[in-house]
C-alpha positions as CSV (number, residue, x, y, z in Angstrom):
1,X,-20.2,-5.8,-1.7
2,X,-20.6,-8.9,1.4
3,X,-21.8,-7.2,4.7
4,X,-20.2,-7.8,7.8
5,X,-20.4,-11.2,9.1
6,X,-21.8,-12.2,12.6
7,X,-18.4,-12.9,13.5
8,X,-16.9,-9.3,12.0
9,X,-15.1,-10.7,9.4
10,X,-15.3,-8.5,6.4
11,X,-14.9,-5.1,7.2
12,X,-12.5,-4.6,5.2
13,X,-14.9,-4.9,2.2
14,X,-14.9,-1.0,1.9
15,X,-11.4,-0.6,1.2
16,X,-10.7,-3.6,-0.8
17,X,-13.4,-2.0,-3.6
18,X,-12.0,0.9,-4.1
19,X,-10.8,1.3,-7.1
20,X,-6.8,2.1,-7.5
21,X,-7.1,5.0,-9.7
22,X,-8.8,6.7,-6.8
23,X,-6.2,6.0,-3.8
24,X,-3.3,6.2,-6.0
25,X,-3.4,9.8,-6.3
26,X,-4.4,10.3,-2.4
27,X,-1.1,8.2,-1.5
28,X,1.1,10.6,-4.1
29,X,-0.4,13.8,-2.5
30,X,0.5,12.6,0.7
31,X,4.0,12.1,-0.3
32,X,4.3,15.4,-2.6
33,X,2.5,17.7,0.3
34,X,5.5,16.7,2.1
35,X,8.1,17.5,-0.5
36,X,8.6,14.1,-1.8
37,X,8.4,13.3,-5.6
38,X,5.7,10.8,-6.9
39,X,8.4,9.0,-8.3
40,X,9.7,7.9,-4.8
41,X,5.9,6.3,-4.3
42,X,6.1,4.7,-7.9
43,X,9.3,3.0,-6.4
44,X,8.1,2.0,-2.9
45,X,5.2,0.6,-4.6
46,X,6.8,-1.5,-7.3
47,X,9.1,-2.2,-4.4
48,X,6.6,-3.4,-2.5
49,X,4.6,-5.5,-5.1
50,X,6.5,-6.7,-7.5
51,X,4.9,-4.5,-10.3
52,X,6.9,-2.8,-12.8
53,X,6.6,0.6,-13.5
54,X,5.1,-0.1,-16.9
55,X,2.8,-2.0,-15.3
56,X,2.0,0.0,-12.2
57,X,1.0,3.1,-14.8
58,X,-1.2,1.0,-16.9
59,X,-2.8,-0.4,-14.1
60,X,-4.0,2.9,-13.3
61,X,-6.2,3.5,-16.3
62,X,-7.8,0.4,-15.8
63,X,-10.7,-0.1,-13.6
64,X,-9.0,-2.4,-10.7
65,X,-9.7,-2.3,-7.4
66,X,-7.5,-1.5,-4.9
67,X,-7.8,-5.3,-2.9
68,X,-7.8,-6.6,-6.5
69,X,-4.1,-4.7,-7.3
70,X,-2.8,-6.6,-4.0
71,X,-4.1,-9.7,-4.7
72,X,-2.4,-9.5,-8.2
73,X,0.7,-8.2,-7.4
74,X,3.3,-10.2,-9.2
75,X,6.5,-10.5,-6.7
76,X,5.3,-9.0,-3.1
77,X,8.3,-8.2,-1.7
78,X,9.7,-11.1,1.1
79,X,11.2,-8.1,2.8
80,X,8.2,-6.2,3.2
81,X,7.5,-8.9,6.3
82,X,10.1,-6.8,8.0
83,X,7.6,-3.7,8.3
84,X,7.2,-2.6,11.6
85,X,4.8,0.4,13.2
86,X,2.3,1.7,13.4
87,X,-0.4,3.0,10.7
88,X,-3.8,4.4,12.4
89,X,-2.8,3.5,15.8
90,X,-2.4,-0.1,14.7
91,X,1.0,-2.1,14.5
92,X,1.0,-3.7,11.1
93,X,2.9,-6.6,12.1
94,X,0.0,-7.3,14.4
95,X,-3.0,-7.1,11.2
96,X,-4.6,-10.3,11.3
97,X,-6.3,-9.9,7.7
98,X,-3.6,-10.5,5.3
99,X,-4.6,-8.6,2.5
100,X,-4.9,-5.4,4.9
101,X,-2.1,-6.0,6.3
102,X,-0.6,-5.6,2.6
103,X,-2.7,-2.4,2.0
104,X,-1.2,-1.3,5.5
105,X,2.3,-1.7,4.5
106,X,2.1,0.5,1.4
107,X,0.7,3.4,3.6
108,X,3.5,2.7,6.2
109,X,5.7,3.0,3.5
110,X,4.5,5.9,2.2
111,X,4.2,7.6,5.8
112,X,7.9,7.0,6.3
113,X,8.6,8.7,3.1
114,X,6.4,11.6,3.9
115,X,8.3,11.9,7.4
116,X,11.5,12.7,5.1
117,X,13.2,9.6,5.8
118,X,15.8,9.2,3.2
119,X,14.6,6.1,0.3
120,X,17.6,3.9,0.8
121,X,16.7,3.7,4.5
122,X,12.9,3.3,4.5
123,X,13.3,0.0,1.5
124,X,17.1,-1.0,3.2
125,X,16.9,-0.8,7.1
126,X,13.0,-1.6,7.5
């Protein structure tokens, strides 16, 4: 793991590392606590990706981490540029780091679907 750089580039270094078998299950809770179904975060994120829900469960019981899962991901969504709001007080739209500012779109995503926003509307009318 690469410290932070004099000029505060690599901060992100944390969250890139983690593996995806470990935030996986932290995004479905977040969904399920609010009555949504972890199918409905299976779809955003093979939405959002391009991964296929074959390949979205066996990437689980592999040892990938998380940065590595968006770095791979087959077919990122071109639609996914249309994401707008704000995620930990910070627009996504306005992420600078383009692999977090992937990372941010998923939990965007996945906050809109815990706010009970209906699927077709959160993946249709971004």
């Amino acid at each position: 793991m690469r410290k932070q750089m004099k000029d505060g580039n690599t901060g992100f270094e944390k969250v890139y590392q983690m593996p995806l078998g470990k935030v996986y299950p932290l995004l479905v809770n977040k969904a399920t606590r609010k009555g949504r179904t972890q199918e409905e975060v299976d779809e955003i994120i093979c939405w959002l990706t391009g991964y296929n829900l074959q390949q979205l469960k066996e990437l689980l019981d592999q040892p990938i981490t998380y940065g590595d899962f968006f770095r791979n991901s087959p077919a990122p969504n071109p639609a996914r540029r249309l994401i707008k709001g704000s995620i930990c007080g910070i627009r996504v739209e306005e992420i600078q780091e383009p692999l977090m500012q992937e990372i941010r779109y998923l939990d965007k995503l996945v906050d809109e679907l815990a706010k009970g926003k209906p699927m077709d509307k959160i993946l249709k009318n971004l």
